[in-house]
C-alpha positions in Angstrom: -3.1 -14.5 -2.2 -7.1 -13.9 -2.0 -9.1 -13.2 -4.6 -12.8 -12.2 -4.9 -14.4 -12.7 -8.3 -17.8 -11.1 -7.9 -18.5 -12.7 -4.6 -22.6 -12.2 -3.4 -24.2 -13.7 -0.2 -27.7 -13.6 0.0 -30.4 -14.0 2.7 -33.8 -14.3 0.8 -34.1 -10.6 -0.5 -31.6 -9.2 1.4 -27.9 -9.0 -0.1 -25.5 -9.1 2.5 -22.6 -8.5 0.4 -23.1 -7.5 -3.9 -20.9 -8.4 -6.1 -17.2 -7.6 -4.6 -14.3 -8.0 -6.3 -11.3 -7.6 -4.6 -7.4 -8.8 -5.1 -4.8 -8.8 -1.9 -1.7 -9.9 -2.5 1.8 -11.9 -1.7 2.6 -9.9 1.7 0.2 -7.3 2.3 -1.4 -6.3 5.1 -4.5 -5.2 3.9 -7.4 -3.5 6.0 -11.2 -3.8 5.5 -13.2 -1.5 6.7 -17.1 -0.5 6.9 -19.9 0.5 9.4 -22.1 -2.5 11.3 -23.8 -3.9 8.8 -22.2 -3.3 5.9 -21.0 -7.2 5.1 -17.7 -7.2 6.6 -17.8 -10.9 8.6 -19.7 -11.9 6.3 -17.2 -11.3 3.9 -14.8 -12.7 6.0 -16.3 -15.8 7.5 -17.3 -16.7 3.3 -13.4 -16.3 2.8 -12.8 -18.7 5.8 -15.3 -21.4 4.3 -17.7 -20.9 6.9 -20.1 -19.3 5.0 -21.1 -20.8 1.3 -21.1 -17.3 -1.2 -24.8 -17.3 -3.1 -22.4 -16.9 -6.0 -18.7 -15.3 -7.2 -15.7 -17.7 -6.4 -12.9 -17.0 -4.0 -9.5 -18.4 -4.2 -7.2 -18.7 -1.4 -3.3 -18.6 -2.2 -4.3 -19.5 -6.1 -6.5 -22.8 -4.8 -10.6 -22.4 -5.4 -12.4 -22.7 -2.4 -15.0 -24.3 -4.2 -12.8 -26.8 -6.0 -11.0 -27.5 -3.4 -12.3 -26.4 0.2 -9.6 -28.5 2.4 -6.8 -27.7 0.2 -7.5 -23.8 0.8 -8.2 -24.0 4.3 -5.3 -26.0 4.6 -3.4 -22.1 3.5 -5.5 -20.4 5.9 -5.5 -19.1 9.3 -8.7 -17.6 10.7 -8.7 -15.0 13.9 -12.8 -14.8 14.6 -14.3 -11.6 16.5 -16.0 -14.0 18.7 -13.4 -16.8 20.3 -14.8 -20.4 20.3 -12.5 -22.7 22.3 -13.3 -26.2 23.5 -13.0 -25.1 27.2 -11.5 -28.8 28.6 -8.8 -28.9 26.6 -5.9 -26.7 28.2 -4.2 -24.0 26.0 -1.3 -26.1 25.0 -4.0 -28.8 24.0 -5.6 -26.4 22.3 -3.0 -25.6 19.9 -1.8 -29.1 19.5 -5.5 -29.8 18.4 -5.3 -26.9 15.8 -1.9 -27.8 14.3 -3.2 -31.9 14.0 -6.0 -29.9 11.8 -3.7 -29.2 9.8 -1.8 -32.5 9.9 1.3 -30.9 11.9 2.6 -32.3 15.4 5.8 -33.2 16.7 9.1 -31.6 18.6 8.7 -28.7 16.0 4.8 -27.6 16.8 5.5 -27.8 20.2 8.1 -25.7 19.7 5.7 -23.4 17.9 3.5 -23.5 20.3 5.7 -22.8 23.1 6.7 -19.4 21.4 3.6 -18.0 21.1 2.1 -18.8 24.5 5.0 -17.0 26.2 5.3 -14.5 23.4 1.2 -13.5 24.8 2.2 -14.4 28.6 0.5 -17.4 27.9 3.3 -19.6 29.0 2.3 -19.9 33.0 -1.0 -20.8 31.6 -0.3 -23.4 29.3 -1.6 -26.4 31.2 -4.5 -24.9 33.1 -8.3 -25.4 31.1 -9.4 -23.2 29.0 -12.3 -22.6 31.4 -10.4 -20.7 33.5 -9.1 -18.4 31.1 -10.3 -14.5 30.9 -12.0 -13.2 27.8 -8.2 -11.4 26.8 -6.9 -14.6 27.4 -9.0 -17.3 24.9 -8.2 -14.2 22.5 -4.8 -14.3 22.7 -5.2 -18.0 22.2 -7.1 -18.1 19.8 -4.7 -15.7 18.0 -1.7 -18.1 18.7 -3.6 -21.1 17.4 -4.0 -18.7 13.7 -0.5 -18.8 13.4 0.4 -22.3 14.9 0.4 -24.1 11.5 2.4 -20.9 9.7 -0.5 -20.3 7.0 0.1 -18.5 4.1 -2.7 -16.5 5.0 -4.7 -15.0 7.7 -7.6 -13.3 7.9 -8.9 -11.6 11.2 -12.1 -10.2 12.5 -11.7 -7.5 15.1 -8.1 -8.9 16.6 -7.9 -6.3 19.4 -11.1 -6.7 21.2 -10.3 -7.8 24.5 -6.5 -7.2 24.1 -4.5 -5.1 26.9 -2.0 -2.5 25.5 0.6 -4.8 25.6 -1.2 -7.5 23.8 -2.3 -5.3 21.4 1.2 -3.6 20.3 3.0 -7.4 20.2 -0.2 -8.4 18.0 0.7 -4.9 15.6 4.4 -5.5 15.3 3.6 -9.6 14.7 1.5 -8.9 11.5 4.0 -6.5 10.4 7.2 -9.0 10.6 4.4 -11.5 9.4 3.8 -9.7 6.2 7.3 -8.7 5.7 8.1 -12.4 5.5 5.8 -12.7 2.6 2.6 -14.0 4.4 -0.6 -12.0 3.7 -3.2 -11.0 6.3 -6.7 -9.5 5.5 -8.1 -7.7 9.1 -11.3 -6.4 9.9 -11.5 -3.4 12.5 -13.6 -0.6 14.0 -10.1 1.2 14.8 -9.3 3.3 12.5 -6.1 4.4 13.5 -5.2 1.4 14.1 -6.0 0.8 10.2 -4.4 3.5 8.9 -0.8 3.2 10.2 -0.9 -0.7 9.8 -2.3 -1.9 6.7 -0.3 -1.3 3.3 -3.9 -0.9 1.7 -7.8 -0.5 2.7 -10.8 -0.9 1.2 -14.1 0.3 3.1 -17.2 -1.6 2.1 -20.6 -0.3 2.7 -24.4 -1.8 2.2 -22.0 -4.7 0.9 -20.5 -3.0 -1.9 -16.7 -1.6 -1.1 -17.0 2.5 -2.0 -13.2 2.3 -2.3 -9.7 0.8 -2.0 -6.2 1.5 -2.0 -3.6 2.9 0.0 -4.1 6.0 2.1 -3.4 8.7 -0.8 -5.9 6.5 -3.3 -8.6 6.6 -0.7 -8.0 11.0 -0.6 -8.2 11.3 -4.0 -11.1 8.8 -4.5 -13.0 10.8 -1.6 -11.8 14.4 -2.2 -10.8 14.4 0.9 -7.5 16.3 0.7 -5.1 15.8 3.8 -7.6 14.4 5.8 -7.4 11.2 7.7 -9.1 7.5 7.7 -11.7 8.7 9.8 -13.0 11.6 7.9 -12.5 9.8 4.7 -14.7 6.8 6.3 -17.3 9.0 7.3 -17.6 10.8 3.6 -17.7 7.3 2.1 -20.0 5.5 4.4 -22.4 8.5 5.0 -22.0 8.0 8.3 -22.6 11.5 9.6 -25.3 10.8 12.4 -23.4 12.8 15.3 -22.8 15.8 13.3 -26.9 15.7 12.5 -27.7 15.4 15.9 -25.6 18.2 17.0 -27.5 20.3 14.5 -30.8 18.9 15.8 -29.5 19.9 19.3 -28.6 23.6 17.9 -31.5 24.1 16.0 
């Protein structure tokens, strides 16, 4: 359902993200991971058509985002780390404005639309300005309007920044019903654990190359890591080992 064929973004001599190749399909939820830095949103935001690759091709759901950039966004649902709403529309307009993006209106997007506002406690809210809304809230809109049109695929940056508990466990057992129905959803976090009893697969990317990919046991084997979890596998993989050398600095 995506697919990365050598995909490289460059900003004059710095490369952002080199070369990655990467496969996710048909009802996966599939996890990618990586320090700040490393090319993630990049990544993502390239796969969402917001950012033009330097070179490589992606294809959403089998349609080439080159070829054909309306046609694969028209399969897509995007979930940004940073919400953008237009603030004088209220939250039902917002979502009726998404869906007409996608040519859909009528009894059954409002319908839709209705489910996941109450489904985030959105529903008392639904015809007050977006203005008025609290950072958890636009984020639990902007979520809703992802799913609004029923893409074939999402892809999410960060989705549980800004969520309470609650939020956060509806938002978990929604991509896992989403993905059982056959949809596929390629997520972004910082929270590991979060990664590693959600996703089906990972792959963590690093200096914008990924250092490895595949499902938990993969990723030991890959990292000689034994029985250890996501977090000391990460750390191996990404070199990210700056606490540990300042508590020796400390000790020394």
């Amino acid at each position: 359902m995506i697919s990365l064929h050598q995909l490289t973004k460059r900003y004059g001599s710095f490369t952002a993200v080199d070369g990655i190749a990467l496969e996710v399909p048909r009802g996966e939820l599939f996890g990618f991971l990586g320090p700040n830095g490393a090319g993630k949103t990049t990544t993502l935001r390239m796969i969402a058509g917001i950012l033009r690759p330097t070179s490589g091709r992606i294809t959403i759901a089998g349609v080439d985002l080159a070829r054909d950039p309306v046609g694969a966004k028209m399969k897509l649902g995007f979930i940004p780390d940073r919400p953008f709403i237009y603030e004088k529309l209220t939250g039902a307009e917002f979502l009726r404005f998404v869906a007409g993006l996608y040519d859909q209106e009528g009894p059954e997007v409002e319908h839709r639309a209705r489910e996941l506002l109450a489904l985030f406690d959105l529903e008392p809210w639904r015809d007050e300005l977006v203005e008025s809304y609290s950072h958890g809230m636009r984020q639990k809109l902007i979520i809703s309007s992802a799913f609004v049109h029923r893409p074939e695929v999402i892809v999410v940056d960060e989705p549980m920044v800004g969520l309470d508990p609650k939020a956060a466990r509806i938002l978990k057992d929604l991509f896992r019903e989403y993905t059982r129905r056959g949809h596929t959803i390629m997520m972004s976090t910082h929270t590991l654990e979060v990664a590693e009893t959600l996703c089906d697969r990972v792959a963590i990317i690093a200096q914008g190359t990924i250092r490895a990919c595949g499902t938990m046991d993969d990723l030991r084997r890959s990292a000689d890591a034994g029985t250890q979890g996501l977090e000391q596998i990460f750390l191996r993989l990404t070199g990210e080992n700056a606490a540990r050398e300042l508590v020796e600095v400390l000790d020394a």
